[in-house]
C-alpha positions in Angstrom: 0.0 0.0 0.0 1.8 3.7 -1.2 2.1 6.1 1.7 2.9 9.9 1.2 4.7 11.9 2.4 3.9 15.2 3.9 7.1 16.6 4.7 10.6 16.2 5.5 12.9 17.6 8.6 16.5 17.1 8.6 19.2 17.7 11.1 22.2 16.9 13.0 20.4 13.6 14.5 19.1 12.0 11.5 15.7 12.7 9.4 12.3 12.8 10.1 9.6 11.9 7.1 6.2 12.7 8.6 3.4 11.1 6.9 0.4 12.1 5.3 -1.4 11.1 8.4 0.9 12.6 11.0 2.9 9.4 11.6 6.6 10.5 11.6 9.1 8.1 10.4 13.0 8.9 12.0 15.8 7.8 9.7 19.4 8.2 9.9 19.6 8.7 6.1 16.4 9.2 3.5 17.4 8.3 0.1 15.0 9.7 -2.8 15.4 7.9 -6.1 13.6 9.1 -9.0 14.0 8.1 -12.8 12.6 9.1 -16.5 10.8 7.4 -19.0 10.6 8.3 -22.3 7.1 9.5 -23.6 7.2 8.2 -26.9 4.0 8.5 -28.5 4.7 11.1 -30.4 7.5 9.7 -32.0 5.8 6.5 -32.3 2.6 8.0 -34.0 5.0 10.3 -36.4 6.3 6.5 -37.7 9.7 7.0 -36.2 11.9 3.8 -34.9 11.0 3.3 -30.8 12.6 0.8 -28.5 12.7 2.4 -24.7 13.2 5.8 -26.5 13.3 7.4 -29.7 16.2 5.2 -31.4 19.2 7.7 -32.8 22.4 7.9 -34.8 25.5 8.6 -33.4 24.6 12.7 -34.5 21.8 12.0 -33.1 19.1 11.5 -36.1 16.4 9.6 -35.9 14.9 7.2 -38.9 13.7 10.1 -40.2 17.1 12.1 -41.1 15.0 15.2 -41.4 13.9 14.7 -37.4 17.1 14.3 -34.4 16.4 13.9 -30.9 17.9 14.9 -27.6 17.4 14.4 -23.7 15.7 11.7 -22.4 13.5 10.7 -25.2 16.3 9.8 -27.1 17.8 6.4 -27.2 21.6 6.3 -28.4 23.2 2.5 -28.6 20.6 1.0 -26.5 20.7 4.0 -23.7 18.1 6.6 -23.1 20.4 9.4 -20.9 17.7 10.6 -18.3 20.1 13.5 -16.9 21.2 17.0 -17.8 24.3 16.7 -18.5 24.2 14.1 -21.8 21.1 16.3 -23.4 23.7 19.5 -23.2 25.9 17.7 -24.8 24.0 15.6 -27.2 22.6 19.5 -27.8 26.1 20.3 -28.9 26.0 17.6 -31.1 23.3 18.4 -33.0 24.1 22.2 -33.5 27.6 20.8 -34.8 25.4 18.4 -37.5 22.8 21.8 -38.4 25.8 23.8 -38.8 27.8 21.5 -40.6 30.6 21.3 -38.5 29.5 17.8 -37.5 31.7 15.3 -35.5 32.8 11.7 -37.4 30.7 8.4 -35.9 33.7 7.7 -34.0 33.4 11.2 -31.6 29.9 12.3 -31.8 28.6 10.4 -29.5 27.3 11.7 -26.7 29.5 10.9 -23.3 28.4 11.3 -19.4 30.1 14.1 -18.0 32.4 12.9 -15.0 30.0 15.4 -13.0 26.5 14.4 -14.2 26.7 11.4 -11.3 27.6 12.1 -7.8 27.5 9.4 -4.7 25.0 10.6 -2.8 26.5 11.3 0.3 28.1 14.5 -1.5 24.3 15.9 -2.2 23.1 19.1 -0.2 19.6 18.0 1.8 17.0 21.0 2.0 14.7 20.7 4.8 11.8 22.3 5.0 
C-alpha cells in the first residue's frame, strides 16, 4: 500500500519523514530515487523507430534524417540518458550536425560528463 509523504525535517540527528497522516518516520539517512521514462507516443505515431526511446544515430538523427532527438526521449546505442548533462551535450551535437561542423561516428557520441553522477553522500539536503 503507497504512503505519502507530507514533509521532511533534517538535522544533525538524523531525518524525520512525517506522513500524510501525521505518523513521523526517524531515519538516519532518507534516500529519494527518482528516474525518467521516455514518452514516446509522439514519435511513435509520427512513424519514427521506438525501443525504450526514440532510437538515434550517433549525431543524433532519428529514422527520419530530417527529425534528431535529444534528452531523455532519445535512445543512443541501447541507452536513453535521463540527466542533464548528456542532453547538453547531445545539444552540442546536434548544432555541430545543423551547422555543418559535425563530428565523425567515431566522436559524436554523446558521453556522461564525470559530474552528471555524484555518490550521494556529496548531495546538499534541503529541509523544509
Amino acid at each position: 500500500m503507497p504512503v505519502a509523504a507530507a514533509g521532511v525535517r533534517a538535522d544533525d540527528d538524523g531525518v524525520t519523514v512525517t506522513l500524510l497522516d501525521g505518523d513521523p518516520v526517524d531515519a538516519d539517512l532518507l534516500v529519494v530515487a527518482c528516474g525518467v521514462r521516455p514518452d514516446t507516443a509522439l514519435a511513435t505515431a509520427a512513424g519514427l523507430d521506438v525501443d525504450r526511446g526514440v532510437v538515434v544515430t550517433d549525431q543524433l538523427a532519428t529514422s527520419d534524417p530530417a527529425i534528431y532527438a535529444i534528452g531523455d526521449c532519445a535512445q543512443h546505442r541501447g541507452v536513453c540518458g535521463g540527466l542533464v548533462a548528456p542532453a547538453w551535450a547531445q545539444a552540442a551535437v546536434v548544432a555541430d550536425v545543423l551547422t555543418g561542423t559535425a563530428r565523425s561516428p567515431a566522436t559524436g557520441r554523446p558521453r556522461r560528463s564525470p559530474g552528471s553522477r555524484r555518490p550521494a553522500s556529496t548531495w546538499p539536503l534541503w529541509a523544509t
